[in-house]
C-alpha positions in Angstrom: 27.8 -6.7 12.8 29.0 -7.4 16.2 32.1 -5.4 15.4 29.7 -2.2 14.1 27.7 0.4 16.5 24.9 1.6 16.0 23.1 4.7 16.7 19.5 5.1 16.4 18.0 8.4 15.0 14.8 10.2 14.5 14.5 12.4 11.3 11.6 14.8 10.9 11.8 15.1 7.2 13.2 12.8 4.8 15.2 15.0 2.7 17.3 15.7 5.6 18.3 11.9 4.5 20.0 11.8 1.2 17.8 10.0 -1.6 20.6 7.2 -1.9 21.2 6.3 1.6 17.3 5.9 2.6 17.5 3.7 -0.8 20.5 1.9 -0.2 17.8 0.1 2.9 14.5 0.4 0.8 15.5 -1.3 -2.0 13.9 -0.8 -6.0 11.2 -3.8 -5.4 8.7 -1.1 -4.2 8.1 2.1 -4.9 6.1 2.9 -2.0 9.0 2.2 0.5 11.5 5.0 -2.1 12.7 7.9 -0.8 11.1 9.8 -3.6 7.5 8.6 -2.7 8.3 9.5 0.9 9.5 12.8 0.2 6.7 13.5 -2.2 4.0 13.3 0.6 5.9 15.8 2.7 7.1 18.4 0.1 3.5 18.5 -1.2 2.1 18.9 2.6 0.0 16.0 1.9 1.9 14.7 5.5 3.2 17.2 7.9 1.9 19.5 10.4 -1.7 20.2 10.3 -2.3 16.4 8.3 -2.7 14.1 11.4 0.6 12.6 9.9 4.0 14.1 11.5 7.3 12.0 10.2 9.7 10.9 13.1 11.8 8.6 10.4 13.8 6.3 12.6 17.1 5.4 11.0 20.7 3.5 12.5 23.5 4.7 11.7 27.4 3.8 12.2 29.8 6.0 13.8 30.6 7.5 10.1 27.2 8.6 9.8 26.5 5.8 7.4 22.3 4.5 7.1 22.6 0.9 7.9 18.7 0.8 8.8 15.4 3.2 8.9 12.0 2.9 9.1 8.7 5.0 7.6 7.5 6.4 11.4 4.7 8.6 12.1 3.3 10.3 14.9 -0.5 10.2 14.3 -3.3 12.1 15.6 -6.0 10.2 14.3 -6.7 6.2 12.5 -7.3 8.0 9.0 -5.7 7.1 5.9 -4.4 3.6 7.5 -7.0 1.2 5.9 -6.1 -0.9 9.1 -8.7 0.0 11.5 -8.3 0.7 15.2 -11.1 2.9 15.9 -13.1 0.6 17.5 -9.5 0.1 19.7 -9.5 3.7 20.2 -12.6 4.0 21.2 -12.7 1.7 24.0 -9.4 2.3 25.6 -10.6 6.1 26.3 -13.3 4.8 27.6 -11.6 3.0 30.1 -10.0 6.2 31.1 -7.0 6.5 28.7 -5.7 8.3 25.5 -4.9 6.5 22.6 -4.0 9.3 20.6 -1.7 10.3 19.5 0.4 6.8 18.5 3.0 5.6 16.4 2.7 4.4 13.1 5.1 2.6 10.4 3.4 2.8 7.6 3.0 4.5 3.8 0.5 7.2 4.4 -2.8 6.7 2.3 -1.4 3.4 0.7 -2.5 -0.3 1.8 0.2 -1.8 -0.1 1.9 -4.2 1.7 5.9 -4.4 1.5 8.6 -3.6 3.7 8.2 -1.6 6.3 12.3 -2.7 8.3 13.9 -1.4 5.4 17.8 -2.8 6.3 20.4 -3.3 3.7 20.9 -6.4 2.3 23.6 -9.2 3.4 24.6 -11.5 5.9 23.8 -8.8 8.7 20.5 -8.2 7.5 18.8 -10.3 10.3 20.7 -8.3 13.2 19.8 -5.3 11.6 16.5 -6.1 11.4 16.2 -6.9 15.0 18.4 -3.9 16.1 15.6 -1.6 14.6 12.5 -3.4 15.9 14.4 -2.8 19.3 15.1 1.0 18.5 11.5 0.9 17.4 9.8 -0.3 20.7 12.5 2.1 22.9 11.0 5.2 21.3 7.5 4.0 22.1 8.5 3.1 25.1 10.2 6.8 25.6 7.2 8.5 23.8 4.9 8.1 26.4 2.6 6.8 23.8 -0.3 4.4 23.8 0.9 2.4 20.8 3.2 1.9 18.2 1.5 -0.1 14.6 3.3 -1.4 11.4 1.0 -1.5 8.8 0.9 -3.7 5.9 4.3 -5.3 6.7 5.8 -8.3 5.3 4.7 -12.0 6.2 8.7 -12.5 7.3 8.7 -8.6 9.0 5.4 -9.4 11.1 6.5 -12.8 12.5 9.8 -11.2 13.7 8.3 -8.0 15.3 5.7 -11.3 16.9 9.1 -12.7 18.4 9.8 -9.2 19.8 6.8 -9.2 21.7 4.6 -7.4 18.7 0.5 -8.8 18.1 -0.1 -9.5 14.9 -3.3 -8.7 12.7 -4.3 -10.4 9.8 -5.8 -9.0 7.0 -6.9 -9.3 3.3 -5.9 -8.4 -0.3 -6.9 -9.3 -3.4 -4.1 -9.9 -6.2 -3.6 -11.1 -9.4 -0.9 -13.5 -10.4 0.6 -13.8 -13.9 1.3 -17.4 -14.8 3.5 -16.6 -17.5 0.4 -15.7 -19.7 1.2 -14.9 -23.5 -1.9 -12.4 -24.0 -5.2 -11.7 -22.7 -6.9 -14.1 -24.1 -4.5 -16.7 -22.9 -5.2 -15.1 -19.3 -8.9 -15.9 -20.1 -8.3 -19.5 -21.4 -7.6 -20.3 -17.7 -11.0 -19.1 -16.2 -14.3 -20.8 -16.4 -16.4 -20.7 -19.3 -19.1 -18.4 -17.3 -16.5 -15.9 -16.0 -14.8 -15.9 -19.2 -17.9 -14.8 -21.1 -18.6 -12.3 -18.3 -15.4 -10.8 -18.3 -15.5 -10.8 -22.2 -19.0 -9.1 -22.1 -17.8 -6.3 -20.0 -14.9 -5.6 -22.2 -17.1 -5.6 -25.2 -19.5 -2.8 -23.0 -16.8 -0.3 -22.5 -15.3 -1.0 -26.2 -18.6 0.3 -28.1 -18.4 3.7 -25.9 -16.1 4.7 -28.3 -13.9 5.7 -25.4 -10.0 6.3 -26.0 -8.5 4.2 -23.3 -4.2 4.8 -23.3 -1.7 3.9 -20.9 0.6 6.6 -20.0 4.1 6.7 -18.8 7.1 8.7 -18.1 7.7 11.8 -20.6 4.2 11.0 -22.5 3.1 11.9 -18.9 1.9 16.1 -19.3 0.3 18.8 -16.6 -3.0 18.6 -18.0 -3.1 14.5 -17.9 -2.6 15.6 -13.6 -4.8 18.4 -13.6 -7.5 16.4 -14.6 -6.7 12.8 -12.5 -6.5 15.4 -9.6 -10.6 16.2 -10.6 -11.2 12.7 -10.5 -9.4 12.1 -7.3 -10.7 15.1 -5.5 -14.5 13.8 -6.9 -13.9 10.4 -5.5 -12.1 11.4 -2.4 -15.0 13.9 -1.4 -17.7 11.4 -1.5 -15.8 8.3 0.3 -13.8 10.2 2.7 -15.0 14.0 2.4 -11.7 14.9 2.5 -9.2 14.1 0.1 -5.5 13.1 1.6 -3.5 14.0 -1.3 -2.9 17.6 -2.6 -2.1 18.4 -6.3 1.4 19.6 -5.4 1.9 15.4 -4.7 1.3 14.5 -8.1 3.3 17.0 -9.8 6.1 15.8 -6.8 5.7 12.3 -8.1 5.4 13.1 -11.9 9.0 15.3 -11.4 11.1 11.9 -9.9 9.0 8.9 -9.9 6.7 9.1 -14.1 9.4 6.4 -15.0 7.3 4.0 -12.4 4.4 5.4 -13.1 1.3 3.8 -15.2 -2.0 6.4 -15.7 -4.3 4.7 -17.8 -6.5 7.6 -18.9 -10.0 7.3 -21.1 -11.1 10.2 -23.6 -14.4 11.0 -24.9 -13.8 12.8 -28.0 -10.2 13.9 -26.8 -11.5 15.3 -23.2 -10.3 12.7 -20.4 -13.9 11.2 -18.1 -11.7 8.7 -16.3 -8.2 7.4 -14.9 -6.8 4.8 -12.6 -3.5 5.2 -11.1 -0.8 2.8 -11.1 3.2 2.4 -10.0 4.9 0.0 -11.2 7.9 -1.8 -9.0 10.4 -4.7 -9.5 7.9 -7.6 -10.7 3.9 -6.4 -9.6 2.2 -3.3 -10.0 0.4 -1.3 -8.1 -3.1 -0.1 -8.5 -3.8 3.4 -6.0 -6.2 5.5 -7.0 -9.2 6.1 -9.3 -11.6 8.5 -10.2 -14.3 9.6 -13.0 -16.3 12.5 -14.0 -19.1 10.5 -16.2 -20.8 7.1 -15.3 -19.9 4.6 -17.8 -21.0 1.1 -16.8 -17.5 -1.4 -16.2 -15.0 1.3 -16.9 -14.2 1.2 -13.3 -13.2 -2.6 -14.4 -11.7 -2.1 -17.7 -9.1 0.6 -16.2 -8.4 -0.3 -12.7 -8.4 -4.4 -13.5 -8.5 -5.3 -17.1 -6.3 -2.6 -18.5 -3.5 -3.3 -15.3 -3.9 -7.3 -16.5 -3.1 -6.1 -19.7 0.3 -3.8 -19.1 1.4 -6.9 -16.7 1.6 -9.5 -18.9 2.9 -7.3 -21.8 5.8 -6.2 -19.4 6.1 -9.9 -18.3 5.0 -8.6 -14.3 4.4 -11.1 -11.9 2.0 -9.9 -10.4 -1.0 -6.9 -9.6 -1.9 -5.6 -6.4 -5.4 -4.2 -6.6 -5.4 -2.8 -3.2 -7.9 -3.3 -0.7 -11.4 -4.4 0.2 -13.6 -5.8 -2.8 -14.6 -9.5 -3.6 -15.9 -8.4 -6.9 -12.3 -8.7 -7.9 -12.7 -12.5 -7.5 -14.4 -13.1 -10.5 -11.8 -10.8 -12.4 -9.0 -13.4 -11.1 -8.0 -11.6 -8.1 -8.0 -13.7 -6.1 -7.7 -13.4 -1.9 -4.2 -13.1 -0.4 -3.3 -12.2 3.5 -1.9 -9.0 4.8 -0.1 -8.3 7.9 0.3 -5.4 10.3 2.0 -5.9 14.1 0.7 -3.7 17.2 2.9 -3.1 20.4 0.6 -2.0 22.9 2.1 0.1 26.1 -0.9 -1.0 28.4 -0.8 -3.9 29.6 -4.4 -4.7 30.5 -5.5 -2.9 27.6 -3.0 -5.2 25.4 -4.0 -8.5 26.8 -7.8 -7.4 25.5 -6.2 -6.6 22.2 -4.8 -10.0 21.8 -7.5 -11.5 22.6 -9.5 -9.6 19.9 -6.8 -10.0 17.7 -6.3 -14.4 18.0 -10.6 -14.6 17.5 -10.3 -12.3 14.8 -7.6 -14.3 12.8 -9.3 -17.3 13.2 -12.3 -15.5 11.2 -10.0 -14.1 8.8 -8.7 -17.3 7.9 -12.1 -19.2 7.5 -13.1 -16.1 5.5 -9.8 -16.3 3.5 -10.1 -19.9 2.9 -14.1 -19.6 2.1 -12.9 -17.0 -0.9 -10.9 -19.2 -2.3 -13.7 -21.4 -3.0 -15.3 -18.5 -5.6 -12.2 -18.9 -7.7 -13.2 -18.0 -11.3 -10.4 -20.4 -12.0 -11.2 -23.6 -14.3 -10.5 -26.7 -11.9 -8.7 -29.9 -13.2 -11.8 -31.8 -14.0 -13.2 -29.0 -15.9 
């Protein structure tokens, strides 16, 4: 690269990018990182003005106008929608006299799912690159003005070299399930302890004499009225956890028009009517449980779509891996089992960064004790079992 200039960029709207250049850095591993994704949060004004969420895409460019590098950057006016929490930063740095909002975010609005977040083409350049847009990244915090700049739910790899750059790193928690090359279900059961097998079995067997019709939908079996009625259960479960709801319905038909190939809506019908649905995109080798949401109160259906049914389409489409999002240690006994996450934090305060890090290196040290304690409720049969 040291023959190649580059020229960093900021893009309010991502369609001012064309869908394969943005790509061309992203990568297919992960949806969430795909221009389409991006572009289906802004066209749907589920981010833009008015959302707390204004895009300030960073991208490098050649002297031809060619996309060597980007990044997903937000200017925020609030910590919702992040599920990495900084409120309790926020709050004490304006009482210390400053303003912490707004900031800088690299993130995927209203989606913990950790991938890249440096999207850089691939190659023997691909380290320079990377470092040439955690540079541009700190130099427009730096020119903002603004308290802080975060990268959420980066890459292990991604959050070490934003550390060497000066960057704090947080750690956090998922839970995930990992497919060991598992013929069926059952096979994926042989491997737990008999307690947690039965368990799992039992719950199964719970949500099997409902009656319910439980399908898996995908691409063109995807229709309007299967959306119309997830969007009821979202806006039902968005209400009472948040009270306000992030996506709007305009999103889902956005994603249903370029992204129902990667798409897996697992849907159950009482007597033809869907109660219940759980949301799912699929990438390169893992998929990715989002959202759920029900109208009716059936006891482990919140199991059998979100966990069981995702198990399920993962070992039939030989995936090697789900990502069941975040927060829960009930997923433990349903062999997901505890993985870390990583976000990095530049801090434009000095003072006020120094306090950060020293928050941030006790807080670690819990979440690896805490890690390393889950790991001990492994539903997993041991050797000697």
């Amino acid at each position: 690269m040291t023959d190649l200039t580059l020229t960093a960029r900021v893009v309010d709207r991502i369609e001012k990018i064309t869908a394969s250049a943005w790509d061309s850095c992203a990568g297919a591993d992960n949806p969430f990182v795909s221009h389409a994704f991006l572009n289906a949060l802004e066209i749907s004004g589920s981010v833009g003005r008015g959302t707390g969420w204004l895009p300030q895409h960073i991208v490098l460019e050649d002297e031809q106008g060619a996309i060597h590098a980007a990044a997903p950057l937000y200017v925020k006016g609030h910590s919702q929608g992040e599920y990495v929490f900084d409120h309790g930063w926020a709050e004490a740095y304006e009482r210390a006299g400053g303003r912490y909002y707004p900031k800088l975010q690299v993130a995927v609005p209203f989606s913990p799912v950790p991938g890249p977040r440096l999207l850089v083409k691939g190659g023997d350049t691909a380290p320079e690159l990377r470092s040439a847009l955690i540079g541009a990244l700190t130099s427009t915090a730096e020119k903002s003005g603004l308290s802080s700049l975060h990268i959420t739910f980066c890459l292990g790899d991604e959050a070490r070299d934003l550390v060497e750059h000066g960057y704090l790193n947080r750690l956090g928690c998922q839970y995930h399930w990992t497919n060991a090359g598992y013929a069926s279900f059952d096979d994926f059961l042989g491997t737990l302890s008999s307690r947690k097998r039965k368990a799992i079995r039992k719950e199964r067997a719970s949500v099997a004499a409902t009656g319910l019709d439980i399908r898996t939908l995908s691409g063109d079996a995807l229709e309007s009225a299967h959306w119309d009625a997830f969007f009821a259960f979202y806006m039902d479960t968005g209400g009472r956890k948040w009270g306000r709801p992030y996506l709007t319905r305009a999103f889902f038909t956005a994603l249903h028009e370029t992204m129902r190939d990667r798409i897996v809506l697992v849907m159950a019908f009482r007597d033809g009517t869907p109660i219940a649905g759980a949301l799912n995109l699929r990438g390169t080798d893992a998929l990715y449980g989002r959202n759920w949401g029900c109208i009716e109160d059936v006891p482990n259906l919140h199991f059998e779509c979100c966990y069981y049914q995702a198990i399920d389409y993962a070992i039939q489409h030989k995936l090697a891996r789900v990502e069941a999002g975040a927060q829960g240690e009930h997923k433990i006994q349903r062999g997901y089992l505890p993985v870390e996450t990583h976000s990095a934090h530049w801090i434009a305060d000095a003072n006020f960064r120094d306090a950060v890090a020293d928050y941030l290196d006790r807080e670690r040290r819990v979440m690896h004790n805490e890690i390393e304690g889950l790991q001990t409720l492994s539903p997993f049969r041991r050797s000697n079992d």
